[in-house]
LOLOTI-467586 format. One record per residue: x, y, z of N, C-alpha, C, O in turn; residue in one letter. Coordinates in steps of 0.05 Angstrom, whole numbers, padded with zeros to 5 digits, always signed. Layout:
# residues N
XYZXYZXYZXYZa ...
This chain:
# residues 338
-00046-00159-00934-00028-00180-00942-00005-00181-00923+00001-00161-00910x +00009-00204-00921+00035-00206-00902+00058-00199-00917+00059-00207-00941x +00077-00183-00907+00094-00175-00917+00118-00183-00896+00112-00189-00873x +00150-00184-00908+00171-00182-00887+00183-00154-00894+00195-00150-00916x +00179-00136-00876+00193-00107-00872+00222-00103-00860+00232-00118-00844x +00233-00084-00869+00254-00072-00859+00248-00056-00841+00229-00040-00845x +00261-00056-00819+00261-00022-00794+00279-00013-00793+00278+00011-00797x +00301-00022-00789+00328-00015-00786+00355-00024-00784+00354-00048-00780x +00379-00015-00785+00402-00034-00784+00411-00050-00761+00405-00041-00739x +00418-00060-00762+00410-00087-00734+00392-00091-00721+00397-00095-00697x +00367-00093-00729+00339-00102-00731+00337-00129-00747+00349-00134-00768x +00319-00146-00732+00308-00163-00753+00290-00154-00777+00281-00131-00780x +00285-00174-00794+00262-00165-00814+00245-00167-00798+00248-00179-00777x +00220-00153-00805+00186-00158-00782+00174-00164-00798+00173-00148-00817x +00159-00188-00802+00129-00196-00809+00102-00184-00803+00086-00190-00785x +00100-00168-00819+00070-00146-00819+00050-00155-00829+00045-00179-00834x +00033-00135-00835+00016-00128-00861+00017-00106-00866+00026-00088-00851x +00004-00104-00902+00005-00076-00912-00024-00077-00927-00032-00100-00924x -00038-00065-00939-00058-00064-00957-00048-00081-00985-00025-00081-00994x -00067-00091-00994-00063-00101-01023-00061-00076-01041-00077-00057-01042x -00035-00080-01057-00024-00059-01076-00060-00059-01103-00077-00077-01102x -00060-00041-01119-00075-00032-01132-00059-00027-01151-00037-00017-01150x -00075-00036-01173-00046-00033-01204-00050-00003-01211-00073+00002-01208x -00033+00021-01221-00032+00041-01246-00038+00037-01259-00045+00014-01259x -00045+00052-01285-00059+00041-01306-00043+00031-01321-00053+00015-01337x -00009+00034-01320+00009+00014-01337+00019-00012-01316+00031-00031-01325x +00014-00011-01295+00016-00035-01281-00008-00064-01283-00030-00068-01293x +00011-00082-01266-00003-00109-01260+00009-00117-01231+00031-00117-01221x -00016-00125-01222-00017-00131-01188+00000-00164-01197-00002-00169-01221x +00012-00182-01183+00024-00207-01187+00009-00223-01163-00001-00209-01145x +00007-00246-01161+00009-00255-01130+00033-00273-01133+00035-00288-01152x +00054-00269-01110+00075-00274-01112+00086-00301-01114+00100-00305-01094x +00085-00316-01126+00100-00348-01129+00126-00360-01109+00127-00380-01094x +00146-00337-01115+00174-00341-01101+00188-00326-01102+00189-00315-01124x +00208-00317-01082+00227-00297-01097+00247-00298-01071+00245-00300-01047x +00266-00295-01088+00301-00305-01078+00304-00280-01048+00295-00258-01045x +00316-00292-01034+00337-00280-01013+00369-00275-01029+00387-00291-01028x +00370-00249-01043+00398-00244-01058+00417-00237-01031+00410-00233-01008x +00440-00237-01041+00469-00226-01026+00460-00196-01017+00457-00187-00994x +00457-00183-01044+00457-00154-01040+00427-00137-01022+00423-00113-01018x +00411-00163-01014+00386-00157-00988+00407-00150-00967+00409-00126-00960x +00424-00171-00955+00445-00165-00936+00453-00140-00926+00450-00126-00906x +00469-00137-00961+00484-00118-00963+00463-00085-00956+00473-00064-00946x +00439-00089-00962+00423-00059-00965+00411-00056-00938+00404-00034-00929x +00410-00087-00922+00402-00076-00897+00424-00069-00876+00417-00056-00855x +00443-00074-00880+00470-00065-00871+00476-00039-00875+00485-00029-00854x +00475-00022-00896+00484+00002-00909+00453+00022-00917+00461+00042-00929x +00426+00022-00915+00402+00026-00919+00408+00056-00940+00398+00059-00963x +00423+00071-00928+00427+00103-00938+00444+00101-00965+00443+00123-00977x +00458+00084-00977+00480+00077-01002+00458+00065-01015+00461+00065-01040x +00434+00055-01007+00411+00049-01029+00394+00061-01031+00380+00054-01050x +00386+00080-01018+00359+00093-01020+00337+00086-01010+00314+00091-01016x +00350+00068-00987+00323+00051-00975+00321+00061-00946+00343+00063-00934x +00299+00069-00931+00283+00084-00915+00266+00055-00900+00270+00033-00911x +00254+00056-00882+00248+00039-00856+00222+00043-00868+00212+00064-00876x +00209+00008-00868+00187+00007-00875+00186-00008-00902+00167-00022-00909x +00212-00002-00918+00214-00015-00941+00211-00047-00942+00220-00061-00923x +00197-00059-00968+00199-00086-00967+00215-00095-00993+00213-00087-01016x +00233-00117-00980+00262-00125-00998+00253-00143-01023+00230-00152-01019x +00262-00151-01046+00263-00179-01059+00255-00165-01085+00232-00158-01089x +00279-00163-01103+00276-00159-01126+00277-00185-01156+00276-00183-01181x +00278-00203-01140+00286-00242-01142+00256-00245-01160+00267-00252-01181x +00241-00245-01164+00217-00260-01162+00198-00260-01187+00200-00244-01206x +00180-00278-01184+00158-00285-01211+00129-00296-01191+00127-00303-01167x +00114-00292-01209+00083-00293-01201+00068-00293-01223+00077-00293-01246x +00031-00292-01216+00022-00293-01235+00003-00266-01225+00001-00257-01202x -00010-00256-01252-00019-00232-01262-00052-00239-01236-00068-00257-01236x -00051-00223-01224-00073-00225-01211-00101-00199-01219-00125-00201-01213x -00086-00179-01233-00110-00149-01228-00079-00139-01253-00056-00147-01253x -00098-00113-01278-00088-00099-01284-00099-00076-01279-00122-00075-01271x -00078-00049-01287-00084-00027-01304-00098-00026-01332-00092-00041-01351x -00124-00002-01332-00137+00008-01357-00118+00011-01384-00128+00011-01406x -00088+00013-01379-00066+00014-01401-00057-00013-01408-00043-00015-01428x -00062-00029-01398-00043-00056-01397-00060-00076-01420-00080-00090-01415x -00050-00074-01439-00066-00099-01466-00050-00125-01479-00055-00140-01498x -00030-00125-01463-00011-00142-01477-00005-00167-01441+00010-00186-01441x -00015-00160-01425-00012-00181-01407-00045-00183-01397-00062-00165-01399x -00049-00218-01382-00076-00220-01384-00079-00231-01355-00057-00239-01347x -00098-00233-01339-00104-00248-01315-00096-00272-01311-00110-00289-01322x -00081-00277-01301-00070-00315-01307-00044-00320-01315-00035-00342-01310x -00023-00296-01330-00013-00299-01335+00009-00311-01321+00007-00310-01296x +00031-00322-01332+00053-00330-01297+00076-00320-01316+00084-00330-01337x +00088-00290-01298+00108-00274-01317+00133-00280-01291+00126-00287-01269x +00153-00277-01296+00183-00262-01282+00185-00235-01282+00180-00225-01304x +00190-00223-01269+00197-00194-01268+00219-00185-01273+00236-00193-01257x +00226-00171-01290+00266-00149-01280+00258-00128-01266+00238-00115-01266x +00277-00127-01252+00267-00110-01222+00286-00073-01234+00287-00050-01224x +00291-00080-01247+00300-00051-01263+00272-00036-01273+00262-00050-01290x +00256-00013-01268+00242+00007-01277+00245+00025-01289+00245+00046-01277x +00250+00025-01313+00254+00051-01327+00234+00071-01330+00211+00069-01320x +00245+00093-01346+00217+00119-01356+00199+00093-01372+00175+00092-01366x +00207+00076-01388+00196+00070-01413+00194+00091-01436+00180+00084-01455x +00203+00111-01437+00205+00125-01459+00226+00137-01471+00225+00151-01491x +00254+00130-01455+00285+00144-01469+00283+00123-01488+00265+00106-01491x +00311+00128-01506+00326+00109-01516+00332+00076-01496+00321+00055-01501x +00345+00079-01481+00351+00059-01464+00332+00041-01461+00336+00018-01469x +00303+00050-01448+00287+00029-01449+00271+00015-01481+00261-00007-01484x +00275+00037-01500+00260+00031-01517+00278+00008-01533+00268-00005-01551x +00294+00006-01527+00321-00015-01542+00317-00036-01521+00326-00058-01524x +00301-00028-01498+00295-00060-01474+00328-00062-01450+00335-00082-01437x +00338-00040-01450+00357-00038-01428+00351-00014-01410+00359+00009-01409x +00329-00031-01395+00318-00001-01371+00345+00008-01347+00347+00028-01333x +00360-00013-01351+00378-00016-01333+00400+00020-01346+00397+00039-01331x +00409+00023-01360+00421+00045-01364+00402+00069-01376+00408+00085-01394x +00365+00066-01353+00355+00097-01367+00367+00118-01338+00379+00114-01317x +00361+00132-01347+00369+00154-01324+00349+00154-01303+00361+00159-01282x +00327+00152-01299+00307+00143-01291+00308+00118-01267+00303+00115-01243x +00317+00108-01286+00318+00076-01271+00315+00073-01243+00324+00092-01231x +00305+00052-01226+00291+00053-01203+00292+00020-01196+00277+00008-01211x +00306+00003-01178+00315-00018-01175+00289-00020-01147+00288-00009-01125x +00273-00037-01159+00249-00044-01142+00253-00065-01124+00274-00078-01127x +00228-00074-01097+00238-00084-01080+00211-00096-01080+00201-00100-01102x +00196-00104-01055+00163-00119-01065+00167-00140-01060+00152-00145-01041x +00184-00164-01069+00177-00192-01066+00176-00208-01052+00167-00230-01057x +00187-00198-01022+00175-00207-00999+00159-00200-00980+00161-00192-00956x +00135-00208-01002+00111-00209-00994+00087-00234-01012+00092-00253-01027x +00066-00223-01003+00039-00241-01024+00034-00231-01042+00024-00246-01059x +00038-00199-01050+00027-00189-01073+00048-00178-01081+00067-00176-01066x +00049-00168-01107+00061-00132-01107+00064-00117-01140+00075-00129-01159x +00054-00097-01141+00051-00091-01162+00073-00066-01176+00079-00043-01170x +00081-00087-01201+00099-00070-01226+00087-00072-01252+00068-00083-01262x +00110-00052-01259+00101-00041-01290+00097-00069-01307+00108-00091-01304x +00078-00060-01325+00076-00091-01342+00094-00085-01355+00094-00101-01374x +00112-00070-01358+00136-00075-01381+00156-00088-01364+00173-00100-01377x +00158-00089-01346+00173-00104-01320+00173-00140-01337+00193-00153-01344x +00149-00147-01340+00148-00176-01340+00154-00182-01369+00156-00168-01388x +00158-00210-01365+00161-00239-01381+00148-00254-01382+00149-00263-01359x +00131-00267-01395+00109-00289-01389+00143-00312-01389+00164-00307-01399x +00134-00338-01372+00149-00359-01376+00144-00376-01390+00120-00384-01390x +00165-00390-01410+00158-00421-01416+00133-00435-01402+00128-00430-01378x +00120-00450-01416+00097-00467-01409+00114-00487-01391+00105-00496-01371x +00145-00494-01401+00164-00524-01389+00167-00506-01362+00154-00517-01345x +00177-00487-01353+00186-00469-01329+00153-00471-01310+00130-00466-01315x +00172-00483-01282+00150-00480-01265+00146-00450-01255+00164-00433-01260x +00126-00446-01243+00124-00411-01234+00149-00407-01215+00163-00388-01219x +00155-00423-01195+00163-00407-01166+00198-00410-01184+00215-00396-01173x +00206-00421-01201+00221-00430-01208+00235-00405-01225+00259-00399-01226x +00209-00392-01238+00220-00363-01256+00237-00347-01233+00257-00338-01242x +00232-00343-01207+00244-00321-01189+00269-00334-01200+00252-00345-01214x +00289-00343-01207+00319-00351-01220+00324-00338-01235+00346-00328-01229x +00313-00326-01260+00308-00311-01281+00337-00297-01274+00360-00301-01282x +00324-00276-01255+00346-00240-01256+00371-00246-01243+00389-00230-01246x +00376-00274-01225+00403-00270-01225+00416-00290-01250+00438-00282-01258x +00408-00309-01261+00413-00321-01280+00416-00293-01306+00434-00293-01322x +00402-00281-01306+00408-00256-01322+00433-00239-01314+00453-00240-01328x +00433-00228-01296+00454-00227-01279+00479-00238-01292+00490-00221-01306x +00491-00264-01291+00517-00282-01290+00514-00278-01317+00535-00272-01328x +00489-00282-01336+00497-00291-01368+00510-00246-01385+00522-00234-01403x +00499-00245-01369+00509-00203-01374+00529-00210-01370+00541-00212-01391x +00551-00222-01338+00572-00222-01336+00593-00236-01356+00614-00226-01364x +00584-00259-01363+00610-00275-01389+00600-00256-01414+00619-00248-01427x +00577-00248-01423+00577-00227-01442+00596-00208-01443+00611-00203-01462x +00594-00197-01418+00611-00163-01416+00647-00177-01418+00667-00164-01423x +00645-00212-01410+00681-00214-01417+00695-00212-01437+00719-00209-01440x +00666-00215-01463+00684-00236-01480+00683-00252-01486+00679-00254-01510x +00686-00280-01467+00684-00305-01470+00681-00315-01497+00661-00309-01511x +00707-00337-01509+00698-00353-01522+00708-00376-01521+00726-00382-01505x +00696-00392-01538+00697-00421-01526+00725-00431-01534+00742-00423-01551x +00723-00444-01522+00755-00462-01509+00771-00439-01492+00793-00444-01483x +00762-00419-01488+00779-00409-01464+00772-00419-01437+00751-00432-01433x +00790-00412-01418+00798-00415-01396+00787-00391-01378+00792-00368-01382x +00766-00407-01349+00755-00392-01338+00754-00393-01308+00737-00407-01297x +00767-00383-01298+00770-00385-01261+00742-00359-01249+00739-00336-01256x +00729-00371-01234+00707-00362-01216+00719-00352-01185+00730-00372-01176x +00722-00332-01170+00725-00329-01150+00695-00319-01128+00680-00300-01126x +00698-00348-01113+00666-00341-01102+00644-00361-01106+00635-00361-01129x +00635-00378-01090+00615-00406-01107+00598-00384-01095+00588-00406-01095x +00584-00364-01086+00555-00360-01084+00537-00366-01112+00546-00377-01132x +00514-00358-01109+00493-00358-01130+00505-00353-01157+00508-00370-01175x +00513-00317-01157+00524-00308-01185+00551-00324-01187+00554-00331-01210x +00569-00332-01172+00586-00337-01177+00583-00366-01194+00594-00367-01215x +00566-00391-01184+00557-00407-01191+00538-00411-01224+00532-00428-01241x +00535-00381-01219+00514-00376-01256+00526-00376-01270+00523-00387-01292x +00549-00360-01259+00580-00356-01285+00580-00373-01293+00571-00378-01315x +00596-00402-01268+00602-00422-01283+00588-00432-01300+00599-00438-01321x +00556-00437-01296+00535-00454-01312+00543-00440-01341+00549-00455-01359x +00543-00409-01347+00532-00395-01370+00574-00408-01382+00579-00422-01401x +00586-00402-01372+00607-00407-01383+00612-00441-01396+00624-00445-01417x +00605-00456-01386+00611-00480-01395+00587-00486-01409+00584-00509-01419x +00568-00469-01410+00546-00477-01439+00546-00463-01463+00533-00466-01483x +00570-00442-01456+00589-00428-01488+00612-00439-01497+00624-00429-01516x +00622-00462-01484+00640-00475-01489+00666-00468-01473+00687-00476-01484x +00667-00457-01451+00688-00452-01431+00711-00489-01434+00701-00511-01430x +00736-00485-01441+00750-00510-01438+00756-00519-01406+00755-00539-01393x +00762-00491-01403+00765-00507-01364+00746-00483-01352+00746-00460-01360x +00726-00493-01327+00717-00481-01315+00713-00477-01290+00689-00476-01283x +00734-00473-01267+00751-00476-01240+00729-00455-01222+00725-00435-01235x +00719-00454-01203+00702-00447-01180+00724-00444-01148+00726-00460-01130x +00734-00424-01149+00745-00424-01125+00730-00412-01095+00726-00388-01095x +00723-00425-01071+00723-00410-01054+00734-00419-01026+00748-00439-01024x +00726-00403-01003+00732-00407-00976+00742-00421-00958+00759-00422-00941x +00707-00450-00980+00696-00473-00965+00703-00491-00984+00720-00484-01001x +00693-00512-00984+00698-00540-00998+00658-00541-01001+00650-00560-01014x +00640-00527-00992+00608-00542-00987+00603-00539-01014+00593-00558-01026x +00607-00522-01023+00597-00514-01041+00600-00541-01081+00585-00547-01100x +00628-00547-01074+00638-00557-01087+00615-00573-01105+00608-00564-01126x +00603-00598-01094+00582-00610-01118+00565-00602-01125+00548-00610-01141x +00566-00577-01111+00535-00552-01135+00557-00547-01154+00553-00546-01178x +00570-00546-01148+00588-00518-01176+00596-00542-01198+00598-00537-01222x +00600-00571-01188+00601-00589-01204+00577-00595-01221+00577-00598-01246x +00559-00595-01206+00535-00599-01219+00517-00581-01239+00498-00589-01253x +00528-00555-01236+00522-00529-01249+00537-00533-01280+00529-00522-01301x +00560-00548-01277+00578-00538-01295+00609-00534-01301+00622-00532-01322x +00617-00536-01270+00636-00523-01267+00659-00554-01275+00653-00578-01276x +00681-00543-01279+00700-00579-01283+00722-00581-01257+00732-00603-01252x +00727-00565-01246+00746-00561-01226+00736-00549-01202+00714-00540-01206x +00743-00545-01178+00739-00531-01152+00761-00533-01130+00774-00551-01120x +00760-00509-01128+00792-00504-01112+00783-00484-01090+00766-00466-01092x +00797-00490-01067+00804-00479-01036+00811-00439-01047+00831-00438-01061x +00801-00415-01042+00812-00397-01046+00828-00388-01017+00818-00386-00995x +00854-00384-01023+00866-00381-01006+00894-00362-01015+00893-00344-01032x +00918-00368-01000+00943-00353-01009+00957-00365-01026+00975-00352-01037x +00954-00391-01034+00958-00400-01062+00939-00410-01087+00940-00425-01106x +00917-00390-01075+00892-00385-01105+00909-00383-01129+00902-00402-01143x +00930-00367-01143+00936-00364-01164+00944-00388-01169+00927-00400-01182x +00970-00406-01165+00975-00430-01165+00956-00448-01173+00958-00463-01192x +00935-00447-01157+00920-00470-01153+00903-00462-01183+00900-00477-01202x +00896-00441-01181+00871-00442-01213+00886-00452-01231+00876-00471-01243x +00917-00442-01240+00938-00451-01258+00942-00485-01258+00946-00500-01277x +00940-00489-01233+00941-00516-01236+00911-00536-01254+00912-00554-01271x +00889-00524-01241+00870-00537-01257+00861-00522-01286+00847-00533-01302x +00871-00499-01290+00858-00487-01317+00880-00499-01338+00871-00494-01360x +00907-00514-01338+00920-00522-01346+00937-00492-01358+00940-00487-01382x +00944-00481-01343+00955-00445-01342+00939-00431-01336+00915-00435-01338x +00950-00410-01327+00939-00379-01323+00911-00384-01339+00908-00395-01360x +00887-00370-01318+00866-00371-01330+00862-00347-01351+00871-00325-01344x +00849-00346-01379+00845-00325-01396+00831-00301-01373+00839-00280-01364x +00808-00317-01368+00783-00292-01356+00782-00305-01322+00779-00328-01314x +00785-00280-01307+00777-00293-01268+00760-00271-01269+00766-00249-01278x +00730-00281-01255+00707-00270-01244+00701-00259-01223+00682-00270-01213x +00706-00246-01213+00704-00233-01180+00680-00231-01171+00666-00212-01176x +00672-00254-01154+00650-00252-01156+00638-00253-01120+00618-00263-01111x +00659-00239-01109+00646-00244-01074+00647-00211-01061+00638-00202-01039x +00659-00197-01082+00656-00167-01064+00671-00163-01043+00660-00149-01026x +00693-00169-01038+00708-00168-01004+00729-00154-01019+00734-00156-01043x +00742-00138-00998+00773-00127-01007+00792-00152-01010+00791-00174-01000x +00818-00132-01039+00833-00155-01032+00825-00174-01059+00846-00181-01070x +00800-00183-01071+00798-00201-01083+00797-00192-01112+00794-00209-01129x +00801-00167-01119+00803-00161-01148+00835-00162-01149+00844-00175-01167x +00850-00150-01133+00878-00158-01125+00879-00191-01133+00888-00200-01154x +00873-00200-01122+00881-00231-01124+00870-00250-01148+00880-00273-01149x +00844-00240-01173+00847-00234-01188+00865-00227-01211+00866-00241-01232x +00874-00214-01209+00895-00192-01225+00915-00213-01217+00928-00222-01236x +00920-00225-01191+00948-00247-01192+00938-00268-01207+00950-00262-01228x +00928-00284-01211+00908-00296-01214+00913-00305-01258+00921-00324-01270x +00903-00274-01266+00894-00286-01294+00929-00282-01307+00950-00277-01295x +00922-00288-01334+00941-00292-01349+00958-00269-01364+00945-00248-01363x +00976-00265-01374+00978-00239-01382+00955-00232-01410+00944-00248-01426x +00955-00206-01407+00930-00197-01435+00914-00208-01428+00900-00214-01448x +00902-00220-01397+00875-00240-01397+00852-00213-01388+00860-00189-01387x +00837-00218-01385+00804-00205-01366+00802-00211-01341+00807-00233-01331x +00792-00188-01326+00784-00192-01300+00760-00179-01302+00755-00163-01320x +00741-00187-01280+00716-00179-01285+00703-00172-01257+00693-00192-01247x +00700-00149-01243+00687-00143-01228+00657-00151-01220+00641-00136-01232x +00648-00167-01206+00629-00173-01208+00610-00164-01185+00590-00149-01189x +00621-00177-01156+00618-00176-01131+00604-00144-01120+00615-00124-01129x +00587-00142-01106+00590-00117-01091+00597-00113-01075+00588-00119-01053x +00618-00100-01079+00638-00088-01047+00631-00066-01039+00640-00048-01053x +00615-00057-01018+00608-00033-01008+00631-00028-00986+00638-00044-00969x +00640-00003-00991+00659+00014-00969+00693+00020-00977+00709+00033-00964x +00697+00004-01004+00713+00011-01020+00728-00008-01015+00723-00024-00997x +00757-00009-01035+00780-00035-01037+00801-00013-01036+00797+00011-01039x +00831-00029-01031+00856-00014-01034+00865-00041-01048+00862-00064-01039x +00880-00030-01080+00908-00044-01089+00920-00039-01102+00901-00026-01110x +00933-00035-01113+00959-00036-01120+00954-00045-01151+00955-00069-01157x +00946-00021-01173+00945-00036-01194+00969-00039-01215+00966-00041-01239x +00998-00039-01197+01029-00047-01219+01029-00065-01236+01041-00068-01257x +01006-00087-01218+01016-00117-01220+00993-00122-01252+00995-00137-01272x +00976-00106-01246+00953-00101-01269+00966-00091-01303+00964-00100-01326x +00978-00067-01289+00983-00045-01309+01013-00071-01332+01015-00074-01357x +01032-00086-01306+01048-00104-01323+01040-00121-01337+01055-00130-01353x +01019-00131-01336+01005-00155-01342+00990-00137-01366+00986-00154-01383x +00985-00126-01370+00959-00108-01384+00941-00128-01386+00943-00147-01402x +00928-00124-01373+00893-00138-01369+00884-00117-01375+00890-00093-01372x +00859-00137-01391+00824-00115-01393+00819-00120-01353+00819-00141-01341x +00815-00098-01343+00798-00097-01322+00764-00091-01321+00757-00067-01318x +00748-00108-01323+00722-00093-01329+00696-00097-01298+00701-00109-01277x +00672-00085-01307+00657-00088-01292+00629-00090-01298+00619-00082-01319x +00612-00106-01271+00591-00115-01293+00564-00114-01277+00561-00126-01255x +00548-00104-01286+00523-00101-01266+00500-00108-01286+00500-00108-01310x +00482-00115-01268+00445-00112-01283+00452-00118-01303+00477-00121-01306x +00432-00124-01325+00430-00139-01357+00416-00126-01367+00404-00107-01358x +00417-00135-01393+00395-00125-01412+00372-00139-01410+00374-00162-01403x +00346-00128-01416+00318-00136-01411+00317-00153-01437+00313-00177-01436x +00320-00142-01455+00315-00156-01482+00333-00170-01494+00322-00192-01499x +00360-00171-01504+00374-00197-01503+00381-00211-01482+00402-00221-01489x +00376-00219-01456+00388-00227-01430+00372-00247-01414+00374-00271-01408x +00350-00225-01409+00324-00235-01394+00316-00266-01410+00321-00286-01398x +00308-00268-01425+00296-00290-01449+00313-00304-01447+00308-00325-01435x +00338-00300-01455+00360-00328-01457+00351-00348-01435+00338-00370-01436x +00364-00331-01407+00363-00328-01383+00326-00352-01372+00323-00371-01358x +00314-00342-01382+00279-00364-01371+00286-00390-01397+00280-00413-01400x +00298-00375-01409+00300-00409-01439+00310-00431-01422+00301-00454-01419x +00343-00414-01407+00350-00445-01391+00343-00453-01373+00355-00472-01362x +00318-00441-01359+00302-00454-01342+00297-00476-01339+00299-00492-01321x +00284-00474-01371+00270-00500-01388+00283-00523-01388+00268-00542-01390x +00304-00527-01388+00315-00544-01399+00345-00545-01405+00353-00522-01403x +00365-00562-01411+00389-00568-01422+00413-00584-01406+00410-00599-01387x +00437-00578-01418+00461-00588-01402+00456-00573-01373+00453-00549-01372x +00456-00588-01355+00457-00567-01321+00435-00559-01328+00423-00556-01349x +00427-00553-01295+00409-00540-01287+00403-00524-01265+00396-00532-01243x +00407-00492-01277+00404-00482-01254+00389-00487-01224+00395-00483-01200x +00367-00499-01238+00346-00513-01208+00373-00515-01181+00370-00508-01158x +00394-00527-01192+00406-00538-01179+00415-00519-01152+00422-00532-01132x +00415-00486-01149+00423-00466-01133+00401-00475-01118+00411-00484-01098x +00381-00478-01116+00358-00479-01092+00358-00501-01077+00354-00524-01083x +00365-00487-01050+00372-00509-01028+00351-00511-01003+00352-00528-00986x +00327-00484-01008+00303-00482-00992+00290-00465-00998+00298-00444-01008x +00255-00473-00992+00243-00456-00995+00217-00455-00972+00206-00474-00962x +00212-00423-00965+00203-00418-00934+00177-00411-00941+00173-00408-00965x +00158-00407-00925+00140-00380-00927+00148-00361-00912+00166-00362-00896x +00134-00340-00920+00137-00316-00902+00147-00313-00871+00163-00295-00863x +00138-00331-00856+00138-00332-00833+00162-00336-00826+00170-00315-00815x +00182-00357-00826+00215-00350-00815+00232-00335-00833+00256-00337-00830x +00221-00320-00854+00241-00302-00867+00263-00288-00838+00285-00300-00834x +00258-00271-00826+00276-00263-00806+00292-00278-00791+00309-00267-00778x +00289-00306-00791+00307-00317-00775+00321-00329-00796+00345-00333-00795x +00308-00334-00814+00327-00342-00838+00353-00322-00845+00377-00323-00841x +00336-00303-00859+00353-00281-00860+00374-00273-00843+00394-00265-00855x +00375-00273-00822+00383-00260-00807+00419-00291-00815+00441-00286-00823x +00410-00311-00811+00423-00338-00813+00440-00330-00836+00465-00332-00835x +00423-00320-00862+00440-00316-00881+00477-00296-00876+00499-00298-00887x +00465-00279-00853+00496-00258-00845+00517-00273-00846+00537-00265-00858x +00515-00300-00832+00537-00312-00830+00541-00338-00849+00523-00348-00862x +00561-00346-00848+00575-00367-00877+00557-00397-00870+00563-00410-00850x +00540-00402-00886+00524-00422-00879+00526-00437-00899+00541-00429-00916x +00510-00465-00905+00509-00484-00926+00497-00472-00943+00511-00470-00963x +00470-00459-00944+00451-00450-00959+00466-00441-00982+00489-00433-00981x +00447-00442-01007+00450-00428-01030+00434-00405-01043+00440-00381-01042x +00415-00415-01052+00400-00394-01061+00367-00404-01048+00353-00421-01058x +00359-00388-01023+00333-00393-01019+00317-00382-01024+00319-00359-01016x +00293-00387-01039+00266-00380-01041+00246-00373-01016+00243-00388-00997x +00238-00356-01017+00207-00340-01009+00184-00351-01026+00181-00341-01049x +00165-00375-01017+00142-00379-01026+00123-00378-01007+00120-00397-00991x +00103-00350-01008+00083-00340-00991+00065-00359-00982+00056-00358-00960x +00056-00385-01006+00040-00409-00996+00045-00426-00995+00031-00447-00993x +00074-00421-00995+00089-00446-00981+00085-00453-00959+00094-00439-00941x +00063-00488-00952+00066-00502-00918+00087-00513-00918+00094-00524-00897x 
């Protein structure tokens, strides 16, 4: 099968082959539908040793497919099936997973696979999708799970006031998941201006320039100090500006991955007393489901993050495109995609 591989840090991805995976007896082989180019691919081929990732590895934890081959253990998924995956692996046997949050087993093992044609995970991994949900469409699922964990872990309730720092993907989910709990103002700040009629179209009611008068400016459209600001780009500096940012007694929410550490100054925090929090991975079992429901259907539509989809074949030049600040949003990997 064709795969896009990692070799090394400032390397392109390489377009290989590998053998077709063979299921475990608790696994299921997939053939792969689609699966996202995330931020944090970037980030792991930049830093390889802070993830645990070794040369040879293949990236894309994004993705959905259908059931091609099981394991002698596997009775609850069938040939044909068209599931989403959470790319979280637990034991399956602590506490943690048995409550459906593999994400906090000790165990846990953040899988990679989806860019490629095949690849095989645990069937407790999957989701069958909505019949309304197209297949290549489920790879949305885990970051849409993702952003709806994040307004969970705030708080959020409706008629509050909600500033986004960051239009990428997650930052863009926020907005969607926030203004379909009833967010009263829902402000999207970043860099650029491109972004602007996705984040409108997602959800969002406002969009603002982030800059040295970000605090101002969210105040200006949240009609005051925002309750809850999202940090959602990972750069130094921006949980700082945050913290200027929300209201007093408001939430800040770590979102972003910043690899290599931040410096600030938290006076301006400690006066204000803010909740400072932080927010990773979701729950499998309340999260995941919400998360393929709004696939289906409703106010906004996520569909709306997908701005391309490749086959295998220019992943590396794509990728590589992604390093720098481009239009793109959220692109898809579809292996049979002409």
């Amino acid at each position: 099968m064709r795969v896009a591989i990692f070799d090394a840090v400032g390397s392109p991805l390489r377009i290989g082959t590998m053998p077709e995976p063979a299921p475990a007896e608790d696994e299921v082989v997939l053939r792969v539908a689609a699966c996202g180019i995330c931020g944090s691919d970037l980030h792991i081929t930049e830093d390889p040793a802070a993830f645990g990732i070794t040369p040879g590895f293949v990236l894309g934890h994004e993705f959905a497919g259908e059931v091609v081959a099981r394991g002698s253990a596997v009775s609850d998924l069938a040939i044909g099936d068209r599931v989403a995956v959470v790319p979280m692996r637990g034991c399956g046997r602590c506490e943690a997973c048995r409550r459906g949050d593999p994400a906090r087993c000790a165990e846990m093992v953040l899988i990679g696979g989806g860019y490629a044609e095949y690849v095989a995970v645990a069937a407790r991994q999957c989701q069958r999708l909505p019949d309304e949900v197209a297949l290549e469409d489920g790879a949305l699922a885990e970051p849409l799970s993702v952003a709806l964990h994040c307004v969970i872990r705030s708080g959020m309730k409706a008629g509050d006031s909600v500033a986004i720092i960051g239009a990428g993907p997650i930052g863009l989910l926020v907005a969607f998941w926030a203004r379909r709990f009833g967010a009263r103002h829902v402000v999207v700040a970043d860099i650029h201006e491109h972004q602007k009629e996705r984040a409108l179209a997602l959800g969002a009611t406002g969009f603002t320039l982030s800059d040295a008068r970000l605090a101002e400016r969210l105040a200006d459209l949240c009609g005051g100090a925002p309750d809850i600001v999202f940090e959602c780009v990972g750069k130094r500096g921006l949980i700082e500006a945050a913290v200027k940012a929300v209201r007093l007694q408001g939430t800040v929410v770590g979102v972003g991955l910043c690899v290599g550490g931040d410096s600030w100054d938290p006076f301006q925090a400690l006066s204000k007393e803010i909740s400072l929090l932080f927010s990773v991975f979701f729950h499998q079992r309340n999260e995941f489901g919400p998360a393929l429901d709004a696939l289906a259907g409703g106010p906004f539509a996520p569909q709306a993050l997908i701005t391309d989809r490749i086959d295998l074949s220019p992943v590396p030049q794509v990728f590589e495109g992604l390093r720098r600040r481009t239009t793109q949003c959220k692109v898809l990997i579809q292996p049979e995609q002409v």
